[in-house]
N, C-alpha and C positions, 0 to 999 in steps of 0.2 A: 504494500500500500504506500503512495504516495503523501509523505507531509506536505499540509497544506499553510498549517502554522505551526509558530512555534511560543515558547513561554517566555522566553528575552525577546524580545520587539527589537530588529536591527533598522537606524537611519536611513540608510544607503540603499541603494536598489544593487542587486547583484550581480554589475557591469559585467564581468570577466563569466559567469556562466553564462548570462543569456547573449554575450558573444563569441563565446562558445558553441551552444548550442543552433547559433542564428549560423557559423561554420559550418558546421556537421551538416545541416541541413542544403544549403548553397552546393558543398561539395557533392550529395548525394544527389540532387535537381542536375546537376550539371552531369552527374555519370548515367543519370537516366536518359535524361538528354539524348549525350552520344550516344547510348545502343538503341534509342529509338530512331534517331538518323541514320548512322551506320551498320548497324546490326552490332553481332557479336566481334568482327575484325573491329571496330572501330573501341569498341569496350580494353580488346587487347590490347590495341594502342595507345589506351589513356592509359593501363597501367603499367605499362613497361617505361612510356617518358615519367608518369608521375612516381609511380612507387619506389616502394624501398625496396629493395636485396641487399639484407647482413653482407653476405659475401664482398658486394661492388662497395659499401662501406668500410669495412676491414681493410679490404684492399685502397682505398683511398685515404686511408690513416694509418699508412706504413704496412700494413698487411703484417709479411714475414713471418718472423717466430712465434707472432701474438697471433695471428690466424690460424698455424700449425698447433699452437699451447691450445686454443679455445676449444678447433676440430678433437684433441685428443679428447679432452675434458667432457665434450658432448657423445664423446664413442663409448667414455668408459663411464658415463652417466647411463647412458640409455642401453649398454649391454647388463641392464636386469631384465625381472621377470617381464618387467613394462606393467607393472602394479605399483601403487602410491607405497606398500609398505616394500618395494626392494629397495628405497633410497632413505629406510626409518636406522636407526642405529642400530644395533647387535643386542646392544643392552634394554630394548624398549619391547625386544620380540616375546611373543609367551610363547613359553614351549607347547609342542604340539602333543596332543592330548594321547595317549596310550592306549590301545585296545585290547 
C-alpha cells in the first residue's frame, strides 16, 4: 500500500522524486515511441546507443587486472548450488536432519 500521508508534515514539495519520476516516465514514452515507429530493430537501437554494458564500462576505466579480478570473483560466486543459502556462511548452516 501506498502512503498517502505522513505524521511530521514536511515544507517543501519533493522536487528530486517527482523529477524523478516525471524521468522515468519521458524515458519510457520515448522507448514506446520508437518501437511503435520502428518496430523491434528500432527498440534494438535505442539500446545498444543508450544503454549500459558493465563490460564496455570496465573497459573504459582501465579494464585490465580489475576486469580479470571482478570476472574471477563472479565465476567463483556463482559456481554454487545457484540457491540464496550457497553464498550463507559455514557457521549459519543446520545440519541436515538424520534418518
Amino acid at each position: 500500500m501506498i502512503p498517502l500521508r505522513d505524521a511530521n508534515p514536511v515544507r517543501r514539495a519533493p522536487v528530486v522524486t517527482i523529477g524523478l519520476i516525471i524521468a522515468c516516465v519521458a524515458v519510457f514514452a520515448y522507448e514506446l515511441g520508437s518501437q511503435s515507429t520502428g518496430g523491434d530493430p528500432a527498440l534494438e537501437a535505442l539500446f545498444r546507443q543508450y544503454g549500459l554494458v558493465p563490460a564496455d564500462l570496465t573497459a573504459a576505466l582501465g579494464g585490465g587486472q580489475t576486469d580479470r579480478a571482478f570476472r574471477e570473483v563472479l565465476t567463483i560466486d556463482s559456481a554454487g548450488s545457484g540457491s540464496w543459502s550457497s553464498t550463507s556462511s559455514a557457521g549459519s548452516r543446520q545440519p541436515s536432519p538424520r534418518s
